[in-house]
N, C-alpha and C positions, 0 to 999 in steps of 0.2 A: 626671246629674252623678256623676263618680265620686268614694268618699270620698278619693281626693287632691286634686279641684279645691276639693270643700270643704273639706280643712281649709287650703289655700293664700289661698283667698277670705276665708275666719276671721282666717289667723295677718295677710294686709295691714291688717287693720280693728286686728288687736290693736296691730302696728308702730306704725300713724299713733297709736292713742289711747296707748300707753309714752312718747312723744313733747311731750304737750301737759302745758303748765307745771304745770297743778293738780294734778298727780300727782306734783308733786319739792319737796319740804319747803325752808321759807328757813329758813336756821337752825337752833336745837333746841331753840326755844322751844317748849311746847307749847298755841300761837296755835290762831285758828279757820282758817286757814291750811296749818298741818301736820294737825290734825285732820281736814280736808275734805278732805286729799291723801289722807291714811291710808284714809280710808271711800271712795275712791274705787281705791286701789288693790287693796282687800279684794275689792274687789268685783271687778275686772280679774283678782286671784288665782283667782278662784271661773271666773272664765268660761276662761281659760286652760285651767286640769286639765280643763273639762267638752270644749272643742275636743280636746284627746287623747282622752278616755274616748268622743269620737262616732266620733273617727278609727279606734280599734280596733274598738267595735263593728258600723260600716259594712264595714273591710277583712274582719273576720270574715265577716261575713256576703255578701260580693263570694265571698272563698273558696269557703266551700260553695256556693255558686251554679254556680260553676267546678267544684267535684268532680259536683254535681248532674250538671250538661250532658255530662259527660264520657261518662258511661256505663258507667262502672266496677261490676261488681260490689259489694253493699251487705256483702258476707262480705269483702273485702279493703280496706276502713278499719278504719283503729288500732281496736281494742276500745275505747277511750274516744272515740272521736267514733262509734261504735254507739252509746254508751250517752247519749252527750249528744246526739242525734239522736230517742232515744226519751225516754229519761228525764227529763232536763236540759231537755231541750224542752218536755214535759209540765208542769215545774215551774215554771218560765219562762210558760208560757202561762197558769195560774193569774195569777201575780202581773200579768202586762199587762193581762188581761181585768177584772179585778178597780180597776185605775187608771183603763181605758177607761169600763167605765160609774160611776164616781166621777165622771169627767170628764166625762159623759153622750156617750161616744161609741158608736159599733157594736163591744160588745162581743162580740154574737153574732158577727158575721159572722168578727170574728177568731179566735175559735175553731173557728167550722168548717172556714174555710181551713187553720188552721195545724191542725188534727185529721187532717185530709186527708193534710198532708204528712208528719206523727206515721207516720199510717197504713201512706202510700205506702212504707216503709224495710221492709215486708214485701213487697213488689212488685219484677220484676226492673227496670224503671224505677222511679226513687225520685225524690224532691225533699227535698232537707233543709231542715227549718223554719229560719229566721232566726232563731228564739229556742232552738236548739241551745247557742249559746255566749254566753255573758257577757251575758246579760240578765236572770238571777236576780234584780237588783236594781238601783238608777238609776246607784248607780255603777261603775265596774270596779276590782279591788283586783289587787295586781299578782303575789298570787296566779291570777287569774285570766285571768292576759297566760300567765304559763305555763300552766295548766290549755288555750288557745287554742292554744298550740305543740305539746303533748302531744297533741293530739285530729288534728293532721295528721299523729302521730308523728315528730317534732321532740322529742329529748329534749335534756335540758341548761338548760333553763327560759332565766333571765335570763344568764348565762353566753354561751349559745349565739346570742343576741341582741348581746350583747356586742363579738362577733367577728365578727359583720357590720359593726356601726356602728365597730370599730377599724379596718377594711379600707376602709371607704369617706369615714376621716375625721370618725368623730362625735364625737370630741373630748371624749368622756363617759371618767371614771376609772370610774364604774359607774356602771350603766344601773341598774339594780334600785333602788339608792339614791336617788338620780335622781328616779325616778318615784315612790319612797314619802316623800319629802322633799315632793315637790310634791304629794302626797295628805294631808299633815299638817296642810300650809299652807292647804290649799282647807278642812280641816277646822275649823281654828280661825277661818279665817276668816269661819265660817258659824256658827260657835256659841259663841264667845269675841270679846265685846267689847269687853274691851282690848288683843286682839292688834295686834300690829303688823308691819305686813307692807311690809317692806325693800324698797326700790326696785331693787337688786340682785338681788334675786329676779328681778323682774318683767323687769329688762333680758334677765337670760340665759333665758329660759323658754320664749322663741321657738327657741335653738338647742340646747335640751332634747329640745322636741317634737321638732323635725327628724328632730335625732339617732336618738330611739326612732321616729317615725311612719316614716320610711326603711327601720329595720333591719328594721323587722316587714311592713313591706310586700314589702320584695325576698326575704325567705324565704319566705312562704307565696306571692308570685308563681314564686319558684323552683317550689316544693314542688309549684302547680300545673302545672307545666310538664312536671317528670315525671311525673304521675298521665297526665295527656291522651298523651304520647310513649309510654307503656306501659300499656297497659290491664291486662294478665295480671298484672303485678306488684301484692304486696302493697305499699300507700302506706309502709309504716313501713322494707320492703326497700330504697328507695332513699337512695343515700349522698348527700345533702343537698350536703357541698363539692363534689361534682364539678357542680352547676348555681349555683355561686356566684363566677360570675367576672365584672369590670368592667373599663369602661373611662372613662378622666377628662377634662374638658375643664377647664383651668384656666387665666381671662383675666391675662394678664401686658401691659401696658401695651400695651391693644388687639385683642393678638396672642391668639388661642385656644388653647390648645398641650394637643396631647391626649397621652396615653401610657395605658399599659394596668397601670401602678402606681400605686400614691400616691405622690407623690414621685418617681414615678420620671422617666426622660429621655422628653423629648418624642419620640413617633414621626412628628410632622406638626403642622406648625401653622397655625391657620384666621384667613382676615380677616373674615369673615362669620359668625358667629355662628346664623341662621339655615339658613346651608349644612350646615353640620359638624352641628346637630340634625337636619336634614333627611333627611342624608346615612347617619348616625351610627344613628339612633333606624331606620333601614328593615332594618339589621342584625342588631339586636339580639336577636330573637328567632329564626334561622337559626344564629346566633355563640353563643345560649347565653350571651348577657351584659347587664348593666347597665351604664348610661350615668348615670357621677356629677358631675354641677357641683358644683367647689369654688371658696368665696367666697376673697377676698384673704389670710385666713388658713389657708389651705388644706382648708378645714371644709367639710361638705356645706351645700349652698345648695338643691340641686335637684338632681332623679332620674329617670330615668325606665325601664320595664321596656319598654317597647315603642314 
């Protein structure tokens, strides 16, 4: 399962439970009623952020898997995804092994595995460890969402994130905010017991996620795309916009109406929904584009790279 079907299988669970009455306060009295809504949506707050923080660290690691496979020489990635590859990785592997047998799991064997792969980055075949990026610790800080883009050589951190999710409709005024707004929240709500955490939060948090799990997905899927399309080039050489193009399916009373803008005029419009993905999603990777579903508000809903 890739970390898009899971975080899609997460965010359905989260929808139905935003939904159910003991999560929405009658009143403003402060009853056993709004109390048990409150502790229950803390708690909704807390598994939310952790659905994002699994979502990057899965796609992270989907990444490297894809640089892995490619077969690219280990001297032409970004100088910082060498060193988080060796370094980062090493450090990383401490902290897991050390939770594992807490947890009385197989600590050894995860070391030796990922020792291996540590290793193999001196070898002209390499495997990047999994614990290269953003596993120093349980959660991800959004410094470390850019530290993730800088190690594929993706400069411009939260910015450059930004201008993916404007172009595909994320409907975010800032992504960076965004995401440390909803780090704040998850944090009070795990160590402050009188917090109180807004129903409006938890409404919009699903088209939050989106937003950012989307933008960060169709970059480093670009990102892989040129590494694999050129092997000789250095990853940080290639010009990022030129593998960032999309195209839109957006239902209008029934009707599918695709165009290759947001907003812009339809080039074709579909009566079957599954034709047009069918049809749509077999191009995508030959076209060099992304296939964006936008819900009624013209917002991303759904994505897909291939």
């Amino acid at each position: 399962m890739t970390a898009k079907d899971e975080l899609f299988g997460r965010l359905e669970h989260l929808s139905a439970a935003k939904d159910l009455p003991e999560l929405i306060d009658v009143g403003i009295a402060q009853d056993t009623h709004n109390g048990v809504a409150n502790l229950l949506r803390k708690g909704l707050g807390i598994v939310a952020f952790n659905i994002l923080e699994d979502f990057i660290k899965k796609r992270a690691s989907e990444a490297l898997s894809r640089i892995s496979a490619s077969r690219i020489e280990f001297s032409k990635l970004p100088i910082k995804l060498q060193e988080a590859a060796i370094l980062d990785a090493l450090s990383s592997l401490a902290f897991r092994a050390k939770i594992e047998k807490k947890d009385g799991g197989d600590w050894r064997s995860l070391i030796q595995t990922e020792s291996l792969k540590i290793h193999s980055t001196g070898k002209p075949l390499f495997e990047l460890s999994d614990l290269s990026l953003a596993s120093s610790s349980s959660n991800v800080s959004a410094e470390e969402v850019i530290g993730i883009l800088a190690a594929f050589g993706l400069g411009g951190g939260w910015a450059t994130l930004k201008k993916v999710s404007d172009s595909i409709g994320g409907g975010l005024p800032d992504l960076s905010q965004t995401y440390r707004n909803a780090a704040s929240r998850r944090h009070s709500c795990a160590h402050e017991a009188n917090f109180n955490y807004d129903y409006l939060w938890l409404a919009s948090i699903k088209s939050e996620i989106l937003a950012i799990a989307a933008s960060l997905d169709i970059i480093l899927e670009a990102r892989c795309r040129q590494v694999e399309s050129s092997l000789n080039m250095n990853i940080q050489d290639h010009d990022i916009n030129k593998a960032l193009n999309y195209r839109f399916l957006h239902e209008v009373s029934g009707v599918y109406k695709e165009s290759k803008d947001l907003g812009g005029r339809a080039i074709k419009n579909w009566h079957d929904s599954s034709e047009a993905l069918r049809v749509l999603r077999s191009r995508l990777r030959p076209a060099k584009e992304f296939l964006i579903i936008l819900d009624g508000g013209r917002r991303v809903s759904n994505w897909y790279v291939s």
